[in-house]
Z-matrix of the N, CA and C atoms (Angstrom, degrees):
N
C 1 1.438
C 2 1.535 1 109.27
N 3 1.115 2 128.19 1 -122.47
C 4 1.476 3 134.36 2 -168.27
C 5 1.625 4 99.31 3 -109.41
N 6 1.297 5 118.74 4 110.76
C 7 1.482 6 127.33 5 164.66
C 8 1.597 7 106.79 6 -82.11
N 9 1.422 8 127.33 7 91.25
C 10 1.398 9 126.96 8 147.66
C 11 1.375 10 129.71 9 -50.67
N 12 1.370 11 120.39 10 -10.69
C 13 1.616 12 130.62 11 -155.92
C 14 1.876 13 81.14 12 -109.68
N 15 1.462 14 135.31 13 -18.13
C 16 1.440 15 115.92 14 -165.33
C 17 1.083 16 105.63 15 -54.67
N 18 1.258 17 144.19 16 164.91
C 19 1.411 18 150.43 17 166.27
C 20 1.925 19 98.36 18 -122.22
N 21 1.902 20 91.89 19 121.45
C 22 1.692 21 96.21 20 170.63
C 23 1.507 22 105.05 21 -60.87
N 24 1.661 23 113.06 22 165.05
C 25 1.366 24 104.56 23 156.77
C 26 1.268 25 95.23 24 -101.92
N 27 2.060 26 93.94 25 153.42
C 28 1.622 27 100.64 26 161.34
C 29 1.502 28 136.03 27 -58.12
N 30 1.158 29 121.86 28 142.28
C 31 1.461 30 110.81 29 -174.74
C 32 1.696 31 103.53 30 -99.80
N 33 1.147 32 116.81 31 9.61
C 34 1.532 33 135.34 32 -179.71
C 35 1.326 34 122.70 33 -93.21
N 36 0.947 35 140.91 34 -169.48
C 37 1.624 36 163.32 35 170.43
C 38 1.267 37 101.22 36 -129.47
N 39 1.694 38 127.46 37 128.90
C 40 1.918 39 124.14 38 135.40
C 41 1.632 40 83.30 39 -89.87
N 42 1.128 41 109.69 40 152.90
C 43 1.593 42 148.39 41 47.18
C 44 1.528 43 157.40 42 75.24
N 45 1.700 44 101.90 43 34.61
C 46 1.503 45 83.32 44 -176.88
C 47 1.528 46 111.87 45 -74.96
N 48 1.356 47 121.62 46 168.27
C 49 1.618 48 143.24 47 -163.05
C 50 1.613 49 93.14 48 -62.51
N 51 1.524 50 125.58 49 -31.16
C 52 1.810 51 109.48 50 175.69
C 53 1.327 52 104.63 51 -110.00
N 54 1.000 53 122.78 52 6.37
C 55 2.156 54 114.79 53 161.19
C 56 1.743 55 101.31 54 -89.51
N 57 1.406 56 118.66 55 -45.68
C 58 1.062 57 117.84 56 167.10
C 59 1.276 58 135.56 57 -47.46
N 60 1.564 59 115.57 58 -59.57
C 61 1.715 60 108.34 59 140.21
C 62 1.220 61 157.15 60 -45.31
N 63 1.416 62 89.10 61 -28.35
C 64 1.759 63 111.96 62 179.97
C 65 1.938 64 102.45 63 -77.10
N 66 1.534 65 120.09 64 -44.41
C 67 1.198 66 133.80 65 172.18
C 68 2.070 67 120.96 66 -60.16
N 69 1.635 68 95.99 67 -42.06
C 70 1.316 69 86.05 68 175.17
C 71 1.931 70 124.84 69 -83.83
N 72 0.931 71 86.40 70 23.39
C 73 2.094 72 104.19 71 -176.03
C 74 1.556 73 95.64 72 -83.55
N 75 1.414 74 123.56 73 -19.61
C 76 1.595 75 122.33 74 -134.18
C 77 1.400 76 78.17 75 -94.47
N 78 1.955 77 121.17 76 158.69
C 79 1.056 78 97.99 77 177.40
C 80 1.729 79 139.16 78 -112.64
N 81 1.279 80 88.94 79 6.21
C 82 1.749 81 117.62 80 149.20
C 83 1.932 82 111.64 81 -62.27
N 84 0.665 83 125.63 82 14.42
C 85 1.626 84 151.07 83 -167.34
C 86 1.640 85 119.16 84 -82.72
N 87 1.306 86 140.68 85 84.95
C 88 1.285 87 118.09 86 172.49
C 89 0.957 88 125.06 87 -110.83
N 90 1.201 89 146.35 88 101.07
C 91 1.886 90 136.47 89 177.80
C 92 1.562 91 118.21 90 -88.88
N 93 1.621 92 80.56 91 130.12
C 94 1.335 93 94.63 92 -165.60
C 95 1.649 94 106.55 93 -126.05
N 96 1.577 95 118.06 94 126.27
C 97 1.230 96 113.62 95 -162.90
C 98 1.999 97 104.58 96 -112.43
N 99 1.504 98 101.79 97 120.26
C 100 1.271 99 105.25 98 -156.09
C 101 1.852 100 100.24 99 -87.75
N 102 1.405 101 119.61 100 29.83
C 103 1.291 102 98.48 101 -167.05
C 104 1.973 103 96.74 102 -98.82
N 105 1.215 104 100.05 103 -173.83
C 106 2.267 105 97.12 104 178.92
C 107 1.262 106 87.64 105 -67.86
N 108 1.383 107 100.40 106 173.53
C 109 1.731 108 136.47 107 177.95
C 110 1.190 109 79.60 108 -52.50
N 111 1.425 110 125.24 109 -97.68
C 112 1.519 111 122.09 110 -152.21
C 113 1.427 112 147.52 111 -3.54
N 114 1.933 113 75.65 112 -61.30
C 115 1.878 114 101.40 113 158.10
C 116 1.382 115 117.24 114 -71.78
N 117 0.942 116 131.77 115 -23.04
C 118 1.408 117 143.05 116 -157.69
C 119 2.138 118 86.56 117 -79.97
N 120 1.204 119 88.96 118 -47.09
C 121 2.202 120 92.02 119 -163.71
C 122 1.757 121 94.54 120 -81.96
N 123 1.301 122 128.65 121 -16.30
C 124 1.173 123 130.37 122 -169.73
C 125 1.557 124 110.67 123 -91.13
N 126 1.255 125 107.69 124 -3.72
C 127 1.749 126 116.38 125 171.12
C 128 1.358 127 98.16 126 151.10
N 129 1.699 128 114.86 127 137.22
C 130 1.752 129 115.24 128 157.49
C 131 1.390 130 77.44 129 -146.82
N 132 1.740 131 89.25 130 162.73
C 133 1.592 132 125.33 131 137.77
C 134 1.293 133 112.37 132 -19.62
N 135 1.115 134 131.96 133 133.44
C 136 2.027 135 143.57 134 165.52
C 137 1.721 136 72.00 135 -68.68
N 138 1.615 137 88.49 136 131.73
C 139 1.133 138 122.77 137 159.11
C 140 1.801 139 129.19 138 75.21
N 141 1.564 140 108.18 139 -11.30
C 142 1.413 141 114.57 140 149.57
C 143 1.138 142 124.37 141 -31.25
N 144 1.289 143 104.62 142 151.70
C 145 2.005 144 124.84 143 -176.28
C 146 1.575 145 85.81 144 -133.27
N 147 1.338 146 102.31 145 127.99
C 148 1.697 147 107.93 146 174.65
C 149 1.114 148 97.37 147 -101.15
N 150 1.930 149 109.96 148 127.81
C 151 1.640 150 107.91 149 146.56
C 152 1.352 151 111.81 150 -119.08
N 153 0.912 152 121.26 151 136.40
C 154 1.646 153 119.29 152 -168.11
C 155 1.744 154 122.05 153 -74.59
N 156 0.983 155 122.64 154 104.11
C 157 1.886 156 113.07 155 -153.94
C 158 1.277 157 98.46 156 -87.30
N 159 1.718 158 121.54 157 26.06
C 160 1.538 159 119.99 158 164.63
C 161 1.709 160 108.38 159 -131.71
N 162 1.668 161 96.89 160 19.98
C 163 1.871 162 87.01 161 -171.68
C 164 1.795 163 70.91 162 -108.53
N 165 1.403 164 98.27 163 171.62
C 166 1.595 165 140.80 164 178.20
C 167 1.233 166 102.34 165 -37.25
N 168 1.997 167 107.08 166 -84.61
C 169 1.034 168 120.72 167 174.32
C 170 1.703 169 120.54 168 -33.37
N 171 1.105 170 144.08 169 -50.76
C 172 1.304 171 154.81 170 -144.20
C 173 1.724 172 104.19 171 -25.96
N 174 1.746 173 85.96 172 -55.74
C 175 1.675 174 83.69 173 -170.73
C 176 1.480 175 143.00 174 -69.86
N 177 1.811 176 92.66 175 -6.54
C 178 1.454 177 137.67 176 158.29
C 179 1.325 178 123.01 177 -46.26
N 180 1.203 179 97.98 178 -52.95
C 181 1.759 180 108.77 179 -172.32
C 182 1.158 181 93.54 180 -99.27
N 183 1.649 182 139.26 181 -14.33
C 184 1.439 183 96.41 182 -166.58
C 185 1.651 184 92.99 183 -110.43
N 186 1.391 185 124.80 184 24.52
C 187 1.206 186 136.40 185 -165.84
C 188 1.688 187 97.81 186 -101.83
N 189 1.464 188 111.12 187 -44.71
C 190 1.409 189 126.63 188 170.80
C 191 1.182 190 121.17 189 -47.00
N 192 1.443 191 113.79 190 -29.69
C 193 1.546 192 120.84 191 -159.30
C 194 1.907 193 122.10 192 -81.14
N 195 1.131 194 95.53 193 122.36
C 196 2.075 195 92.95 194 -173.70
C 197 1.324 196 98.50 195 -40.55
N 198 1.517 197 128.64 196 147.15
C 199 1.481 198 157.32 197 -167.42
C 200 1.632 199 103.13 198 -77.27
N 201 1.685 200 100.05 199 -46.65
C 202 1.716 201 125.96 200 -157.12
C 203 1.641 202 97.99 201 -64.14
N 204 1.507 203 118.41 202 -11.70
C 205 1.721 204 100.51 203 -172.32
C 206 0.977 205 114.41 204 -124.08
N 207 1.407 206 131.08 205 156.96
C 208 1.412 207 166.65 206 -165.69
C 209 1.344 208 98.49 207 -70.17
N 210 1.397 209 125.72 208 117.87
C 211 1.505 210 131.48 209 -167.24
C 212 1.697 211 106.96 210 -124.38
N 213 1.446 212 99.67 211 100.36
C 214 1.801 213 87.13 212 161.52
C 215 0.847 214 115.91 213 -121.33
N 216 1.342 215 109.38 214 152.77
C 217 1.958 216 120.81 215 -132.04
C 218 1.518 217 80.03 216 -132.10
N 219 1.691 218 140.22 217 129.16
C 220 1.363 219 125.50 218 105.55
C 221 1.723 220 126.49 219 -107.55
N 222 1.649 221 86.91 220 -165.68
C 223 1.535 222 98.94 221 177.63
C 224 1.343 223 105.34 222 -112.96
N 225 2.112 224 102.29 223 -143.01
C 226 1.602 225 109.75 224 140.44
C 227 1.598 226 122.88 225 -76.16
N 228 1.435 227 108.33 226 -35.10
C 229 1.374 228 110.58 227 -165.32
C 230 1.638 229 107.20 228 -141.18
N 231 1.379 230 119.83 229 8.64
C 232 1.629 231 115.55 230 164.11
C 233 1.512 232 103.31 231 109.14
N 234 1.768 233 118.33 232 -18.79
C 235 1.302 234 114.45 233 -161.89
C 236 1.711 235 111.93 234 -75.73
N 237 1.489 236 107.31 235 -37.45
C 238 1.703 237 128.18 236 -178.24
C 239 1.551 238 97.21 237 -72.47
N 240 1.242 239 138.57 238 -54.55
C 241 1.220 240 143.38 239 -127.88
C 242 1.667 241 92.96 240 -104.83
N 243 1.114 242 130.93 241 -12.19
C 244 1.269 243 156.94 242 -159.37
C 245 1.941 244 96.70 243 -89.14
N 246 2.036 245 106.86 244 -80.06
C 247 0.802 246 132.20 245 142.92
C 248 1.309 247 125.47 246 -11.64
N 249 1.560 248 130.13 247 -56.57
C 250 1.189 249 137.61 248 -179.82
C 251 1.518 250 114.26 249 -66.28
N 252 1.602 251 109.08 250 -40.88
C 253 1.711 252 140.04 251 -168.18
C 254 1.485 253 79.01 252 -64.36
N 255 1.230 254 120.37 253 -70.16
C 256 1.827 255 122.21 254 -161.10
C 257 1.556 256 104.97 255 -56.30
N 258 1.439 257 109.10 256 -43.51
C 259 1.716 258 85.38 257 -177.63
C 260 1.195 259 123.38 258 -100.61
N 261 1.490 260 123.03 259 -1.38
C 262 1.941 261 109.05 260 135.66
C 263 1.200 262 134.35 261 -63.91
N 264 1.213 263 127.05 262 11.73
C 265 1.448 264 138.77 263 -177.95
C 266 1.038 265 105.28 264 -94.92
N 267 2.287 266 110.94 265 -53.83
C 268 1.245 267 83.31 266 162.77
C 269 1.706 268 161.13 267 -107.17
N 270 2.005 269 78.88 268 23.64
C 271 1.101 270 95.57 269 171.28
C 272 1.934 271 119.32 270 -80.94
N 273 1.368 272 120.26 271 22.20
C 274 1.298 273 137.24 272 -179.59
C 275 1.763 274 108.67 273 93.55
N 276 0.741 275 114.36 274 -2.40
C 277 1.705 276 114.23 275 -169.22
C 278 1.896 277 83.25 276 -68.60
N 279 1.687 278 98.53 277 132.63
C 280 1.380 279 108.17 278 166.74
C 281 1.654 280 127.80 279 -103.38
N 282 1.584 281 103.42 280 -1.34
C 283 1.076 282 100.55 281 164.58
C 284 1.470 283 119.77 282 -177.25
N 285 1.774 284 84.77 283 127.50
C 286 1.768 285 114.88 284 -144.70
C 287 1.930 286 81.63 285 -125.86
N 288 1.299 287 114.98 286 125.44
C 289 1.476 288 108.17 287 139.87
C 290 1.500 289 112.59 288 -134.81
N 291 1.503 290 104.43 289 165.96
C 292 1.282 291 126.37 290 -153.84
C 293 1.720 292 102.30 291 -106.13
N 294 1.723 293 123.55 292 124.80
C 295 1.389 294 85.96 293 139.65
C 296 1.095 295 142.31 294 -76.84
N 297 1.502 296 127.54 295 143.19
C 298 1.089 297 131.81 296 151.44
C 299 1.473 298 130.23 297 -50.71
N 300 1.351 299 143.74 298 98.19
C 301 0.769 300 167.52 299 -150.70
C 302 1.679 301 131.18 300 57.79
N 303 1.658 302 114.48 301 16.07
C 304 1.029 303 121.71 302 178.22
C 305 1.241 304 134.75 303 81.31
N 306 1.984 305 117.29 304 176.63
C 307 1.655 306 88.36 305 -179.13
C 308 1.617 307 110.53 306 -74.03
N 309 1.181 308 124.14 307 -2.37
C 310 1.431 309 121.66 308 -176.93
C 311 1.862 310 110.44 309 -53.40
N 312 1.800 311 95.55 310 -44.37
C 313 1.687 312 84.75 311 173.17
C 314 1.420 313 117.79 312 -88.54
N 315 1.316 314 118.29 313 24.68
C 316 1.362 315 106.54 314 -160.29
C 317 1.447 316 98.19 315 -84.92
N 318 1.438 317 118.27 316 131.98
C 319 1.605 318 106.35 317 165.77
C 320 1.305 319 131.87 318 -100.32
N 321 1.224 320 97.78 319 7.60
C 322 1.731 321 109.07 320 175.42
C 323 1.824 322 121.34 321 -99.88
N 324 1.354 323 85.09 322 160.81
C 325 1.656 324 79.83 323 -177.37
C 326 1.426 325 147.27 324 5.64
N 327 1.358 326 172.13 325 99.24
C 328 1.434 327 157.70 326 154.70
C 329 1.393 328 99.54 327 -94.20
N 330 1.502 329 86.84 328 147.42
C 331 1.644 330 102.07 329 179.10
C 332 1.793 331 117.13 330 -111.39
């Protein structure tokens, strides 16, 4: 009958904090930080593009985006940015990774 307990698989990659860095250098590469504006001016990643995966638009911009590039996605803590990874996957995007645990674990740089 109906299995509630199935678990989808991810169509994503996490992420530890130095594959994640080491990956967004590449230059097919886009990082994109899904948290609000707010967070976005209160610290990102060098070189993030914020789309917010709780404003309106979201599905707009990330509908716009070329298929051909390498997407690393965070949040604050991996849970949004996670979320975001799953629904470019299934909007065809082949490759989305996630951090794992966000910029909260990140120990490198913010700008």
């Amino acid at each position: 009958m109906f299995n509630f307990f199935r678990t989808q698989a991810k169509n994503y990659t996490d992420l530890s904090n130095e594959d994640f860095k080491k990956g967004m250098t590449a230059p097919e590469a886009v990082i994109i930080d899904v948290r609000t504006a707010g967070e976005f001016h209160s610290g990102k990643i060098k070189g993030a593009r914020n789309i917010d995966l709780m404003s309106p638009g979201f599905m707009g911009q990330i509908q716009n985006l070329p298929k051909d590039k390498k997407y690393y996605i965070y949040c604050r803590s991996g849970n949004r940015s996670g979320q975001a990874c799953d629904i470019m996957s299934q909007l065809g995007f082949e490759n989305t990774y996630n951090l794992a645990g966000g910029i909260m674990s990140w120990p490198y740089e913010i700008v």
